[in-house]
C-alpha positions as CSV (number, residue, x, y, z in Angstrom):
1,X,-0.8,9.0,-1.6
2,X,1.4,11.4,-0.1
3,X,4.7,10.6,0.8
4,X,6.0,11.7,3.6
5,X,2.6,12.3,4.8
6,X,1.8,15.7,6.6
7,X,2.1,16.0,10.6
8,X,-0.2,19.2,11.4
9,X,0.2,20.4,15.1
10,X,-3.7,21.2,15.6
11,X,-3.8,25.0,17.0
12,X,0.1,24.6,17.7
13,X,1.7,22.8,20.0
14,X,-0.9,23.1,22.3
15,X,0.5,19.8,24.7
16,X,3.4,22.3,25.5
17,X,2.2,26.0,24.7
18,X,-1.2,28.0,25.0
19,X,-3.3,27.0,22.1
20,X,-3.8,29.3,19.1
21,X,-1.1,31.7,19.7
22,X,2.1,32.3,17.8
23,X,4.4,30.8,20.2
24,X,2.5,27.5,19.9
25,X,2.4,27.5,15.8
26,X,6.4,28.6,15.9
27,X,6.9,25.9,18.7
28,X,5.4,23.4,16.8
29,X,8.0,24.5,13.9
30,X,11.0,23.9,15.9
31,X,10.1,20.3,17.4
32,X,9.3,19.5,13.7
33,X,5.6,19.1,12.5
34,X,5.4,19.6,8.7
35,X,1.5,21.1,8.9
36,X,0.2,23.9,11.2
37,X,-3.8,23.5,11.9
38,X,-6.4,25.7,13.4
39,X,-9.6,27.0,13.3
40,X,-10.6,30.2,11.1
41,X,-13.6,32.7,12.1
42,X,-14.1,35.8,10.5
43,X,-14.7,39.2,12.3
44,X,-17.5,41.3,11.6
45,X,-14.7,43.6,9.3
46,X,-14.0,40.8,7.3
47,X,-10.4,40.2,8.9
48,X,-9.8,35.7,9.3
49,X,-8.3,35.1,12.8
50,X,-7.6,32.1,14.5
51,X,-9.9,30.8,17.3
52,X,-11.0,26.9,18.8
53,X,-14.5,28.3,19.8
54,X,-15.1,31.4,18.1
55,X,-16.2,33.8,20.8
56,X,-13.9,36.3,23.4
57,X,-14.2,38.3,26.6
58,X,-13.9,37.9,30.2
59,X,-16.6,34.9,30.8
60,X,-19.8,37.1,32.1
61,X,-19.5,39.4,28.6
62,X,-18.6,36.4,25.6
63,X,-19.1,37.7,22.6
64,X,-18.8,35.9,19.1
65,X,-16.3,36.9,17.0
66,X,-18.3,37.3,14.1
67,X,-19.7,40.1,16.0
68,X,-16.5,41.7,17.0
69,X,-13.8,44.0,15.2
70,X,-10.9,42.8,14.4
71,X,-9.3,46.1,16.5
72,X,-11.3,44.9,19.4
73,X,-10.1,41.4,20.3
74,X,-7.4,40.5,22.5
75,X,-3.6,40.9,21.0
76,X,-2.7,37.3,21.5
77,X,-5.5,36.2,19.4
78,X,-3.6,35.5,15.8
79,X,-4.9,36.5,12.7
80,X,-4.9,34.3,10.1
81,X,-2.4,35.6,7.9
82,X,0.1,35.5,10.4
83,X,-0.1,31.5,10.4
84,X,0.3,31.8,6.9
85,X,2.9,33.7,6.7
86,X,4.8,31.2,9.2
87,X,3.9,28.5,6.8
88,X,5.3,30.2,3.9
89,X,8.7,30.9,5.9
90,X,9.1,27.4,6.6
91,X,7.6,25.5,3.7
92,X,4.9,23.6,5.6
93,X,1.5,22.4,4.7
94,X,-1.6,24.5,6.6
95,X,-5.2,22.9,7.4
96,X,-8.0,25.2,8.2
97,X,-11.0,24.0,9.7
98,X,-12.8,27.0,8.7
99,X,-16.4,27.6,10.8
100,X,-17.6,30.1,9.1
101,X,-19.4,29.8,5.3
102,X,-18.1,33.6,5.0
103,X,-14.6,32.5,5.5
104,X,-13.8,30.3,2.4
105,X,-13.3,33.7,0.0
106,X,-11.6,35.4,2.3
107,X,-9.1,32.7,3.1
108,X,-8.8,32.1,-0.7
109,X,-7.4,35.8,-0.8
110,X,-5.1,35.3,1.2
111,X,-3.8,31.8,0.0
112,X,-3.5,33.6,-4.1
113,X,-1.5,36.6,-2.5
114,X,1.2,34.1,-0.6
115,X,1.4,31.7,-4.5
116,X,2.3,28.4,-4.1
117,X,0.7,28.0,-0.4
118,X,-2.7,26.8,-2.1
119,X,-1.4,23.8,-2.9
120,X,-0.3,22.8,0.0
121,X,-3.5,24.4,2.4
122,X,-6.3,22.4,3.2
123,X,-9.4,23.8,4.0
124,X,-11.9,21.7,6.4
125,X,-15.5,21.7,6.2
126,X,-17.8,19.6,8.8
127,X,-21.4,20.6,7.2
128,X,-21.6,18.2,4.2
129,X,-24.5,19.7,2.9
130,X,-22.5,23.1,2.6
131,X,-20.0,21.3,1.5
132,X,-21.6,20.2,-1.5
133,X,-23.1,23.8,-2.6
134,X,-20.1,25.3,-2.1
135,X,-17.7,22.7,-4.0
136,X,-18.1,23.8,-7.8
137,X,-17.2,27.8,-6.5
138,X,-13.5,26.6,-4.9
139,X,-12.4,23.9,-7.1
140,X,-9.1,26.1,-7.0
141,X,-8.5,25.1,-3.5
142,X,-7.9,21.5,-1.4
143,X,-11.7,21.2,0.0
144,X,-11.5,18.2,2.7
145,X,-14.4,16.7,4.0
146,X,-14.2,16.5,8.2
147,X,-16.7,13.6,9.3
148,X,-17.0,10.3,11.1
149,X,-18.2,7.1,9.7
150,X,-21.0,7.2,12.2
151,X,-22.9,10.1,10.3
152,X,-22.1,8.6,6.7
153,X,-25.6,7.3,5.7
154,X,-24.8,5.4,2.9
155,X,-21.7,4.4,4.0
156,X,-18.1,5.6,3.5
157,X,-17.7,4.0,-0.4
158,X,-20.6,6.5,-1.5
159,X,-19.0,9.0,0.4
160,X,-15.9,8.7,-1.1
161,X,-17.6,8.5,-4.4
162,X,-19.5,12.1,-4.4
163,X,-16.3,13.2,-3.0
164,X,-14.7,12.5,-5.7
165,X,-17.7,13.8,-7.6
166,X,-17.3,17.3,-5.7
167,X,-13.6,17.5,-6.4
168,X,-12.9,17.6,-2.6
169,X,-9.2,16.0,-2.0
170,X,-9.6,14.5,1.0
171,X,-11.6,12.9,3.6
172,X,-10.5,13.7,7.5
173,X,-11.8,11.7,10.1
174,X,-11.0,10.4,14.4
175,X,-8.3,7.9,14.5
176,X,-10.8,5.2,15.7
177,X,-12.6,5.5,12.5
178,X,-9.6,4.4,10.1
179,X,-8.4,1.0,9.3
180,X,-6.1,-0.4,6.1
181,X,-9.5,-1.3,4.0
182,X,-10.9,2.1,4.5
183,X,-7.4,4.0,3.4
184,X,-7.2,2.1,0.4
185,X,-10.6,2.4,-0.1
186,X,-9.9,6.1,-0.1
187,X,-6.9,6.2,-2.2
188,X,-9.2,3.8,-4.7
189,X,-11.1,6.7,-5.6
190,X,-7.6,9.0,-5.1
191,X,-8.7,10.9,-2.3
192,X,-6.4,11.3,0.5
193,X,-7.0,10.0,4.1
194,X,-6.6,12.5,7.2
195,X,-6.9,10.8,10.6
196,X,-7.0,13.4,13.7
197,X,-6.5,13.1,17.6
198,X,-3.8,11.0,17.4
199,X,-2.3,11.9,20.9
200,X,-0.4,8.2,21.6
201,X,2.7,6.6,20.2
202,X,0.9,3.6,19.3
203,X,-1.8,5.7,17.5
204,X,0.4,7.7,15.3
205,X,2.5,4.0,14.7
206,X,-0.6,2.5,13.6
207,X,-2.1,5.3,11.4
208,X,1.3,5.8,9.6
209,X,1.4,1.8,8.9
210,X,-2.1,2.1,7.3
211,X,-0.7,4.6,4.6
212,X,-2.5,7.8,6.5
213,X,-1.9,10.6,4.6
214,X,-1.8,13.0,7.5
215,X,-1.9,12.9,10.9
216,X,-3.2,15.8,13.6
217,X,-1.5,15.1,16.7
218,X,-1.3,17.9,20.0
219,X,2.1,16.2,21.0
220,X,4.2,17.3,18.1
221,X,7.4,15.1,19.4
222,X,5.7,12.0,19.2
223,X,4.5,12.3,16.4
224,X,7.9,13.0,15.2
225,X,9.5,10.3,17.0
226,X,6.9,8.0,16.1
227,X,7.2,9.2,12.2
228,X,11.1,8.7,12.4
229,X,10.6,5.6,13.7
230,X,8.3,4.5,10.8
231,X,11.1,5.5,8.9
232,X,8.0,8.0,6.9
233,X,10.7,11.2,7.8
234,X,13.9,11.9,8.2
């Protein structure tokens, strides 16, 4: 459903540069990913910043960021309009896997300050039951559903169904959960199809030949070459 499908560099380039920091996201910029991806935790002053595991300090004195300033943490840790702000430069697509409930309003602020970037920003959820209450409140922005078939229940057709329910865009799952039957199934009910840790040539190859709608990959020039070799980008 979307053509040329989105490839999001998850925390940056993080196969070439240290992860989460702005010279992975601008990294992953120049060797050409169309989507920047990370994860979003809010400080206890309300400020979104970008973080895989959501807590900082020397190993003997962790502490979460939720419980932290934003003054207090390490300078290398990005905020989260600073990603944005990258995106917006550049015109790429953003997905936020955001880990904290508190999060989705403040990320909403930023995306209606910066115009246009809402449509193109994705904002991950793995809690399906929080998914659902929150659904009705953001309809504004792209909800997508992160999950793996293994945890679907009722399979991924009812899924897709009270996703489409919800209004949530998309459904993101591991590579090794996608097939064809399952994208089309997705695009069926016109949700989109995300597919992550797609670290190998012949896993980016195969998703992109499926119809995948984006693809999350920490080696940004394969999935390039791999894309141009689809003959998906330019």
């Amino acid at each position: 459903m979307l053509r040329p499908p989105l490839l999001f560099a998850p925390r940056g380039a993080r196969a070439h540069e240290a992860e989460n920091t702005m010279p992975a996201f601008r990294l992953a910029v120049k060797l050409g990913a169309t989507g920047l991806e990370s994860d979003v935790w809010v400080t206890s002053d309300g400020v979104p910043v970008l973080d895989h595991d959501g807590v900082v300090g020397p190993r003997l004195r962790r502490r979460p960021i939720a419980e932290s300033e934003s003054g207090d943490l390490p300078l290398t840790l990005p905020r989260l309009d600073e990603l944005l702000d990258l995106a917006v430069e550049h015109d790429l697509a953003v997905s936020l896997d955001v880990k904290d409930p508190e999060g989705f309003a403040a990320i909403r602020a930023l995306l209606t300050a910066r115009g246009s970037l809402v449509n193109r920003t994705y904002l991950c959820c793995e809690d399906f039951d929080l998914l659902c209450e929150i659904a009705p409140e953001y309809r504004d922005l792209n909800l997508v559903d992160s999950s793996r078939l293994a945890r679907m229940k009722d399979g991924p057709e009812r899924r897709l169904a009270q996703l489409a329910d919800l209004g949530v865009c998309a459904l993101n799952m591991h590579h090794s959960d996608w097939n064809g039957g399952l994208v089309t199934l997705a695009h069926r009910f016109e949700r989109l199809a995300f597919g992550w840790d797609a670290q190998f040539d012949h896993t980016i190859s195969t998703l992109l030949r499926m119809g995948i709608d984006a693809v999350y990959s920490d080696w940004v020039d394969r999935m390039i070459d791999a894309a141009r070799a689809e003959h998906v980008v330019a």
